[in-house]
C-alpha positions in Angstrom: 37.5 -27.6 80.5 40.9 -26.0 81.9 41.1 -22.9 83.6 43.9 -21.2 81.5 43.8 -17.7 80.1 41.4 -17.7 76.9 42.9 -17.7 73.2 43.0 -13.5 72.0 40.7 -11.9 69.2 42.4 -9.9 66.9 40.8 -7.3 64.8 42.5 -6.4 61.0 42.3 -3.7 59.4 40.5 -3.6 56.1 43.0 -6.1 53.6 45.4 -6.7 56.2 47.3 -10.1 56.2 46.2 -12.2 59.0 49.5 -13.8 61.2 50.2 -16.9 61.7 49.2 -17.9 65.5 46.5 -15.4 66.0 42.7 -16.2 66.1 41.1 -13.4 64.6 37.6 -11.9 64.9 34.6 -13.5 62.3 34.7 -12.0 59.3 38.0 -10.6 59.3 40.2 -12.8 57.3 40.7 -13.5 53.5 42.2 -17.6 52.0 41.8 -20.5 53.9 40.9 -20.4 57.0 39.4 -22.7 60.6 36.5 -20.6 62.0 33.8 -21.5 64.2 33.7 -21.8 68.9 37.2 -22.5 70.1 38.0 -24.1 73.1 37.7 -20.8 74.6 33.9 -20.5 73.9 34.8 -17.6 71.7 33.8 -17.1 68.0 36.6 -16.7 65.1 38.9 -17.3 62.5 42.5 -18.9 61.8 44.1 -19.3 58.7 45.5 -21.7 57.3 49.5 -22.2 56.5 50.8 -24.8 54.2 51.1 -26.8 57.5 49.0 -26.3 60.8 49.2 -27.9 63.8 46.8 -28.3 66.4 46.7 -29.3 70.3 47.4 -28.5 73.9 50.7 -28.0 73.7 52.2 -24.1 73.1 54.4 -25.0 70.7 51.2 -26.2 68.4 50.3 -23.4 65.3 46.9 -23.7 67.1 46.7 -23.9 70.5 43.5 -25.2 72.6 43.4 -25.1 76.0 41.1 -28.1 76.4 41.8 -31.5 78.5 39.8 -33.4 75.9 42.5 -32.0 73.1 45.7 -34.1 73.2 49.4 -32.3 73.3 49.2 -33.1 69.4 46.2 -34.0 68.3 45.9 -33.5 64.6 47.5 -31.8 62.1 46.6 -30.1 58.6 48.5 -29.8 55.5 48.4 -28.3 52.7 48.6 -30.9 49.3 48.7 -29.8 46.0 45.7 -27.5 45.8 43.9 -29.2 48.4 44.0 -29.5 52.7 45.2 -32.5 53.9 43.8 -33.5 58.0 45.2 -35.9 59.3 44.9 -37.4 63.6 48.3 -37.3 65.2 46.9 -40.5 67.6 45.0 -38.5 70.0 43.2 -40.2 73.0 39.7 -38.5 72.2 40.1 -38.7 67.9 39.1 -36.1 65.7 35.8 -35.8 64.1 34.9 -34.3 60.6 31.2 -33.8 60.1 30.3 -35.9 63.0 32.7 -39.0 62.1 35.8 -40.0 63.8 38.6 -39.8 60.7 42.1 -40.8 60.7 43.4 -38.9 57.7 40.4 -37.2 55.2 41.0 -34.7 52.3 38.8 -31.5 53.3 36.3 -30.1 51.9 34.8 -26.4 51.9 32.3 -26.5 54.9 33.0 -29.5 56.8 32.8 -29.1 60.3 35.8 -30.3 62.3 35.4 -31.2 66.3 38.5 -31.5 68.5 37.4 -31.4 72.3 34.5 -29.2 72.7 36.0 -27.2 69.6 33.8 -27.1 66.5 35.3 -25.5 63.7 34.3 -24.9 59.9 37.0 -25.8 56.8 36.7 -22.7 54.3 39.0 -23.0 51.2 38.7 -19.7 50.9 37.6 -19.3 47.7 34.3 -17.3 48.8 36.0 -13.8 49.8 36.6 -12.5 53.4 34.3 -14.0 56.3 32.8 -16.9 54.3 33.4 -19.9 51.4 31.5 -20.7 48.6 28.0 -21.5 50.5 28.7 -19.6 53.8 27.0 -16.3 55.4 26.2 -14.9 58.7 27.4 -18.1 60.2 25.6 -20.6 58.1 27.9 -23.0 56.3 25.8 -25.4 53.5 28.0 -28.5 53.0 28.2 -29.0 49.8 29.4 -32.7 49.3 26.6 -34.3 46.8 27.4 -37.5 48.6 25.6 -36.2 52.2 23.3 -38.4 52.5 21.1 -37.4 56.0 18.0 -40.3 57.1 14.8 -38.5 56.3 12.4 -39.5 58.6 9.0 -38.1 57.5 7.8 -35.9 55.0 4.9 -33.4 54.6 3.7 -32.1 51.8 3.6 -28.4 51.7 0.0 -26.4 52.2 0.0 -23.4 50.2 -2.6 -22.0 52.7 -3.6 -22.9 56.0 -7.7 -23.6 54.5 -10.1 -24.2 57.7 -12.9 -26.9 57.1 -16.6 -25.9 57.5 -18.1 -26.5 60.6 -20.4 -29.2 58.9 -17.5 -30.9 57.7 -15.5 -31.6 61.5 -16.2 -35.3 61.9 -14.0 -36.1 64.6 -11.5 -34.8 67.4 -8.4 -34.9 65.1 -9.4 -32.6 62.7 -10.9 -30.1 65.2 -7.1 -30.4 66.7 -5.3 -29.4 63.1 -7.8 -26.9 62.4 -6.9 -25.5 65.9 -3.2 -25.6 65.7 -3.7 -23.9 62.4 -5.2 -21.1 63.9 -2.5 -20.9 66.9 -0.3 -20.7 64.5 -1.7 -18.3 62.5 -2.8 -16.2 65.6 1.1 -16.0 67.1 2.6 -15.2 63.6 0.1 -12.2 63.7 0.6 -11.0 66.9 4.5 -11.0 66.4 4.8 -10.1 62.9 1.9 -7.8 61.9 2.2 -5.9 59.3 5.8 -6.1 59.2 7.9 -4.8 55.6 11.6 -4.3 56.7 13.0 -7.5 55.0 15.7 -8.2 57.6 13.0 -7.5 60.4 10.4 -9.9 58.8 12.8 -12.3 58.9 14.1 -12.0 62.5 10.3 -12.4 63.6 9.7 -15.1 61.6 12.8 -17.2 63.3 11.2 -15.8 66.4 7.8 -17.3 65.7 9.8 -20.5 65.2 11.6 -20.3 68.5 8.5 -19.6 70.3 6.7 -22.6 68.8 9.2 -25.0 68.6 12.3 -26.3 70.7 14.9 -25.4 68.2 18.3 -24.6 69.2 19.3 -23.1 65.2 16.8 -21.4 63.1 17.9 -20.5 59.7 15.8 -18.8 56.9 17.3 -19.2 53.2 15.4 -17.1 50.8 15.7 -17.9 46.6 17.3 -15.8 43.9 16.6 -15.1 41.2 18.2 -18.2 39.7 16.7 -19.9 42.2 20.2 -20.6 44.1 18.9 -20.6 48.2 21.0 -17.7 50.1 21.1 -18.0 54.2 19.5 -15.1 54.9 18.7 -14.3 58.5 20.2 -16.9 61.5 18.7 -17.2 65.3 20.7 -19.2 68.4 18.8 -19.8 71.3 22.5 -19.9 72.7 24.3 -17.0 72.3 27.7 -18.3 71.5 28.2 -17.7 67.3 28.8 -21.3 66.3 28.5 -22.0 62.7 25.2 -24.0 61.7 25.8 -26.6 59.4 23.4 -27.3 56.6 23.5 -30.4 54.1 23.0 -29.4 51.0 21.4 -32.4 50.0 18.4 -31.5 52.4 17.6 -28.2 51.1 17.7 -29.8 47.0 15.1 -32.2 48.7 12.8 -29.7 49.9 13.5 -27.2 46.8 12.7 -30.2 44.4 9.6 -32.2 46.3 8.6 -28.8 47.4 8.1 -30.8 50.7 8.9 -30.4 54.1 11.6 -33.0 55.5 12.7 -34.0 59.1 15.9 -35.7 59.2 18.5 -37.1 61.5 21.2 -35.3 60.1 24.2 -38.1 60.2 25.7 -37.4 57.4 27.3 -40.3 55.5 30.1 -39.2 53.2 32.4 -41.5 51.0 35.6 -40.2 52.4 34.6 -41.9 55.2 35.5 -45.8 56.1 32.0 -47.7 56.4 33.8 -48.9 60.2 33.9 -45.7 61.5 31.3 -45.0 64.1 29.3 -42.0 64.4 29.2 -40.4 67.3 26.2 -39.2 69.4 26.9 -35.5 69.7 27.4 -35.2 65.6 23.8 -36.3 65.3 21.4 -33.8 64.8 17.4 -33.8 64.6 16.5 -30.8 61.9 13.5 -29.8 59.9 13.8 -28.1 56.6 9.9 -27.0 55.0 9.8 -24.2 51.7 8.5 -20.7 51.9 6.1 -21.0 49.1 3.7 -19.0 47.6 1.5 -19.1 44.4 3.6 -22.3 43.4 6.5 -20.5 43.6 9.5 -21.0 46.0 10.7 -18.2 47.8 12.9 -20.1 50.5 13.7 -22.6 53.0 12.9 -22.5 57.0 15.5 -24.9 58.5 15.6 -25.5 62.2 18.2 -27.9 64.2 18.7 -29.1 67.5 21.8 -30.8 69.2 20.4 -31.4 72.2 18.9 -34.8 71.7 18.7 -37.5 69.1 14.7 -37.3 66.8 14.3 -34.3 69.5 11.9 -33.3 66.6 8.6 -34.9 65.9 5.9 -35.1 63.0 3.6 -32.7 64.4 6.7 -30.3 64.8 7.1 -30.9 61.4 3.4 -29.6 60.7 3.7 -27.0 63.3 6.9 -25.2 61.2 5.0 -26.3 57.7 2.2 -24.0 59.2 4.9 -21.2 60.5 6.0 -21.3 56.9 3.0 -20.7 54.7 2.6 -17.7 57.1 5.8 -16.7 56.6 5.8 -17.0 52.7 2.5 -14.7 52.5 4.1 -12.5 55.1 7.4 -12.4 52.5 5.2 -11.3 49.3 2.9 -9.2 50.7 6.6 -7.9 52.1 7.3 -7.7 48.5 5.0 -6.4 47.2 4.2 -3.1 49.2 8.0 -2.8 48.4 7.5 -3.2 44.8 4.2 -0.2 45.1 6.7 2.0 47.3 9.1 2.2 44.8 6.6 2.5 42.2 5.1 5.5 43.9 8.3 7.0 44.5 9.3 6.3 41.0 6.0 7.7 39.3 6.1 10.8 41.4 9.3 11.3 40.2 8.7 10.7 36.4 5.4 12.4 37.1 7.6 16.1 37.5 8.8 16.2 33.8 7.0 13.6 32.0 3.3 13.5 30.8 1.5 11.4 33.0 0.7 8.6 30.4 4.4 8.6 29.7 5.2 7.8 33.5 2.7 5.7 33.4 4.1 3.5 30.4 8.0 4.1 31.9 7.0 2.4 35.4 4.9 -0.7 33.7 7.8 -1.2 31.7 6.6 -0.9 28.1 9.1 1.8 27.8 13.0 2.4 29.2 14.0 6.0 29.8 17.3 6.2 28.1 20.5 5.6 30.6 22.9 6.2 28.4 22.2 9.0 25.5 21.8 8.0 22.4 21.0 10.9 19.1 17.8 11.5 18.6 14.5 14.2 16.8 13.6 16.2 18.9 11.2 19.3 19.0 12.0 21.7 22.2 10.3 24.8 23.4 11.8 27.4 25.8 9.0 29.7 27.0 10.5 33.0 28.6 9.3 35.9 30.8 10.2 39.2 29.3 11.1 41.8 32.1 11.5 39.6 34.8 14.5 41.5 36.6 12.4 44.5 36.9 8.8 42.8 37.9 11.1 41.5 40.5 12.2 44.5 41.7 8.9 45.9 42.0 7.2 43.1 43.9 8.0 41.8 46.9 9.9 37.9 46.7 6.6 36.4 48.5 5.0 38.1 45.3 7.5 37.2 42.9 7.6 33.5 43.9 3.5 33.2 43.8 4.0 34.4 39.7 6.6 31.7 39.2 4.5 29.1 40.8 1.3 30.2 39.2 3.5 30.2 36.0 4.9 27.4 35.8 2.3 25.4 36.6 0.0 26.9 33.9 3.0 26.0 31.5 3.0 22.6 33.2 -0.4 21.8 32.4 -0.1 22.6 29.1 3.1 21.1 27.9 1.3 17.6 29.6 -1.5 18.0 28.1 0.3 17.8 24.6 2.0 15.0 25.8 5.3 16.6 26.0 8.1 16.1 28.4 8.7 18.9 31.0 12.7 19.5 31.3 13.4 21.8 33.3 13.2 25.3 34.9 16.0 27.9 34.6 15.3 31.0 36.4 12.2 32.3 34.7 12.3 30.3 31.6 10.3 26.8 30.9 12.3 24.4 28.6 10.0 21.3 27.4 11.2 18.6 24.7 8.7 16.1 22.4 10.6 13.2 21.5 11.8 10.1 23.7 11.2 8.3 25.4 7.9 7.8 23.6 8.1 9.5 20.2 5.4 10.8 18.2 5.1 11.1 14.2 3.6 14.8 15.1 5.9 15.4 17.7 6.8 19.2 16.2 2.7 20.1 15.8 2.5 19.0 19.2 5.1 21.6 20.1 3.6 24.3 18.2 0.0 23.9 19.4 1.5 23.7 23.1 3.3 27.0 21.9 0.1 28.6 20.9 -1.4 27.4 23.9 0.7 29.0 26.6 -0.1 32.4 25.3 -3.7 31.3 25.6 -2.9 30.2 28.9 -1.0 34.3 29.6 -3.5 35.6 28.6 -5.9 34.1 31.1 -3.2 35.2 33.9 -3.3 38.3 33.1 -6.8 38.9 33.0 -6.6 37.8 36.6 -4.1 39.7 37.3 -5.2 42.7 36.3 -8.0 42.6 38.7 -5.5 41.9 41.5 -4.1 45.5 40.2 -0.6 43.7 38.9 0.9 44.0 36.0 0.4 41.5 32.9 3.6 39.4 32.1 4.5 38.7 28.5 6.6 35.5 27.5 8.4 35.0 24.2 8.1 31.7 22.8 11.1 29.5 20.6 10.4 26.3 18.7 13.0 24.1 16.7 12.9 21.0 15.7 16.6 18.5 15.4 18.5 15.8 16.4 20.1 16.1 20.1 21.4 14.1 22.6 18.8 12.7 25.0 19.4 10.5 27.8 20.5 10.4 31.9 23.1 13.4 31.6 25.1 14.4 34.3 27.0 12.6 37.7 26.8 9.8 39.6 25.3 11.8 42.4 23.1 14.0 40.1 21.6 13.8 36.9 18.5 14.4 35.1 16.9 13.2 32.0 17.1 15.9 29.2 18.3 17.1 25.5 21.3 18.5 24.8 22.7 19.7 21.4 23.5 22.3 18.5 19.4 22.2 18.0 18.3 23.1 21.6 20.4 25.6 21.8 18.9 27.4 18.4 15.4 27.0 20.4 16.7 29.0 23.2 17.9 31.7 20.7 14.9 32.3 19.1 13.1 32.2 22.5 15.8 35.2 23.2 14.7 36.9 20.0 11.3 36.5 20.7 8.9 39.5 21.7 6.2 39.2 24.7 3.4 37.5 23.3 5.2 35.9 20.1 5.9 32.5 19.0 9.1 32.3 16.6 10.1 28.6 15.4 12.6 27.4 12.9 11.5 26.5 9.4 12.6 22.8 10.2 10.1 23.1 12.8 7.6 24.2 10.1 8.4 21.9 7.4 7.7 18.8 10.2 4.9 20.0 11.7 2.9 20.0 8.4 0.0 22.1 6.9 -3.1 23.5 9.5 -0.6 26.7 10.8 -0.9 30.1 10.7 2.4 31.4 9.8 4.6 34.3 8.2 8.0 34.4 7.3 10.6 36.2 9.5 14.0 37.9 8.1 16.9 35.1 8.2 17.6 35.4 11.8 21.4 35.1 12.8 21.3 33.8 16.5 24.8 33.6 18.8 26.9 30.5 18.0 25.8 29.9 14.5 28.0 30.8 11.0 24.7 30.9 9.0 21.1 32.9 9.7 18.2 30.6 11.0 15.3 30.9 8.1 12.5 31.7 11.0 8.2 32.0 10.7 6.5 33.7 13.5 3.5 31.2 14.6 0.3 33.3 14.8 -2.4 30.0 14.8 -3.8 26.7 14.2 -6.6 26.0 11.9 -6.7 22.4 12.5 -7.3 22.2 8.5 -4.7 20.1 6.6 
């Protein structure tokens, strides 16, 4: 390899056209584009023009500065909608895929070699930094006609099952059984109880490395239409050079559920049956699925370059064991994730829903609206009545143990009724019945809570009139109508409540309302149904309304239809 100055990275800013001549950093260009180890020993990317031209020479679009590259050694042109390559005579040919080619029609992920040069084809149809089947330096070639030699299959163990002592008849067995355990043992101590995703899967590769002499490690993981995404990739050389996957090999495992060894020369009809393949295109690689409960989660594939069948059958069984670890590893992974977010997501619901209610939301059986949508409901605002000058009187330390005690007395009670708690403003409770899960007595429900929280004062005060403080009194408002209910508010913040021309009468009547009274709307009434204790109020005319509210003042509940 020469001793000339090495071929320039250049970084681009975000959307910034990439120049003809310049190799630019991975992930940094957009269209088609070379990337992959140039002759340099560097990692990047060069795009493509209609035609590009590639050798020793300076006056080439791509220069390498490589005695195995000729002055011109091959060319590539752009044909219709397609990339033409075609070898310029060069003394040391050019190699697609690990075949020496004259003139070939590229495809999006072969893998071109020119000296010691190994370069990817992207057609640039996959975004910046990758093509269609290409991440993190993983490139799946996606010809159907890659044909790699399998050389031995296993078939997959969903768990690594030890045989009883009574049952070890000979040596062999005693040696699986052992290996097993090894296995096992190393995964263990390396991956513990591991439940970063991208953590797992770096100590799974690790696990791999340690166990086996792979030069690539690349772990693809399923989604959810089971399509297999590289997910996490591992070098034992450090240099960034793309690993090249058949596709072929990963449907084999995906469909036999099987693990494979192969000697990946890939056969490929653009290729003339007389062309040779050359030794340092061959590759020994394993490919065994992540599976658990009959379900697959992934691939582990592993590769070397370093010799050809440098892989063996009991390497084969050695990752097939790495990988049942690994796929219990992934869903118990999962699944703490899954009760994580559940627990956040409960404690969450848990603040202003009943807890049955959260309960149903997180199982699923019932969707908090995300967008509103009109709806019945029956709200309550519960207010203390001379709150500005209790304040004053008390110290804040004071003043905040009220609130608290407060509000979680009204708490307990609006949950108890199976009502939703929506919020707090200042010193006033505001609780809804309606969705997400709707009752038929939704508005008795609100009254009874009504009639409860004054039960609930009264019990306060008794309390603290032994402390020596003064008894609060909270006025009580009930209505019952449709209102918007749903996720209102930002992007950044938002809550689930009810908004509408019938919450705002139940704050009004809540403002009306004397210390120790309930007052609810005579739509409230009508809904709720016989089995209240009522009397008629004057027509009440509350701010923002033309005509008077007809309003009852809630004095009990016989239970007696």
């Amino acid at each position: 390899m020469s001793n000339q100055p090495p071929i320039p990275l250049t970084n681009l800013a975000p959307n910034q056209p990439a120049k003809p001549g310049q190799v630019h950093a991975p992930g940094q260009l957009r269209g088609p584009r070379l990337s992959g180890k140039f002759a340099d020993g560097k990692a990047g990317e060069f795009p493509l023009a209609d035609r590009t031209s590639m050798g020793r020479h300076p006056n080439n679009t791509l220069r390498l500065v490589d005695r195995e590259v000729s002055k011109e050694h091959c060319v590539i042109e752009k044909v219709g909608g397609t990339y033409l390559l075609r070898d310029l005579n060069s003394s040391n040919g050019t190699f697609v895929n690990g075949r020496k080619v004259r003139e070939l029609r590229l495809r999006d992920g072969d893998e071109i070699a020119l000296g010691n040069s190994r370069l990817v084809f992207h057609s640039g149809e996959g975004g910046p930094g990758k093509g269609p089947n290409t991440s993190a330096g993983v490139t799946v070639v996606a010809s159907a006609q890659s044909m790699p030699a399998f050389l031995a299959t296993v078939a997959q163990m969903e768990s690594a099952e030890f045989r009883p002592a009574e049952k070890l008849n000979d040596l062999e067995t005693l040696k699986q059984d052992y290996e097993k355990l090894r296995i096992a043992n190393e995964f263990h101590r390396l991956v513990g109880l591991e439940r970063d995703l991208k953590s797992l899967l770096d100590k799974i590769l690790q696990v791999a490395f340690q166990l086996l002499a792979a030069d690539n490690a690349v772990v693809f993981l399923a989604d959810a239409e089971g399509k297999l995404d590289p997910q996490a990739i591992k070098r034992r050389k450090n240099d960034n050079a793309e690993v090249v996957v058949s596709d072929t090999v990963l449907k084999r495992v995906a469909e036999t559920r099987s693990a494979v060894l192969t000697a990946d020369a890939i056969l490929d009809s653009r290729f003339s049956s007389s062309e040779s393949i050359v030794a340092q295109g061959i590759r020994s690689a394993m490919a065994v699925p992540l599976l658990s409960k009959g379900v697959l989660r992934g691939v582990l594939f592993c590769d070397t370059r370093e010799r050809t069948n440098a892989f063996s059958e009991k390497d084969l069984k050695v990752l097939s064991g790495i990988a049942s670890q690994a796929a219990i590893a992934l869903e118990n992974a999962e699944l703490a994730t899954k009760i994580e977010k559940e627990a956040v997501t409960r404690a969450e619901l848990s603040r202003f829903l009943a807890p049955a209610v959260a309960e149903a939301v997180v199982s699923g059986k019932v969707e908090l609206l995300r967008v509103g949508r009109l709806a019945e409901v029956s709200v309550i605002f519960a207010d203390i009545r001379g709150f500005t000058s209790m304040a004053e009187a008390d110290s804040p330390q004071e003043t905040v143990a009220m609130l608290n005690t407060f509000f979680s007395a009204m708490s307990t009670v609006i949950f108890q009724n199976e009502g939703n708690l929506d919020k707090f403003i200042g010193d006033c409770v505001m609780a809804t019945w309606g969705p997400p899960i709707p009752h038929a007595d939704d508005a008795a429900r609100a009254l009874k809570c009504a009639l409860e929280m004054l039960d609930e004062i009264n019990a306060m005060n008794s309390q603290r009139a032994e402390a020596g403080k003064k008894p609060i009194e909270v006025g009580i408002g009930v209505n019952t109508g449709q209102a918007v209910v749903g996720y209102i508010g930002s992007n950044e913040r938002h809550e689930f409540t009810a908004i509408g021309d019938s919450v705002n009468t139940s704050s009004r009547l809540c403002g009306l309302a004397k210390g120790g009274e309930v007052l609810a709307s005579e739509a409230t009434i009508k809904r709720a149904g016989p089995g209240f204790l009522v009397e008629p109020v004057s027509v009440l005319q509350v701010k923002g309304k033309e005509k008077g509210v007809p309003t009852f003042r809630v004095l009990g509940y016989t239970g007696k239809s």
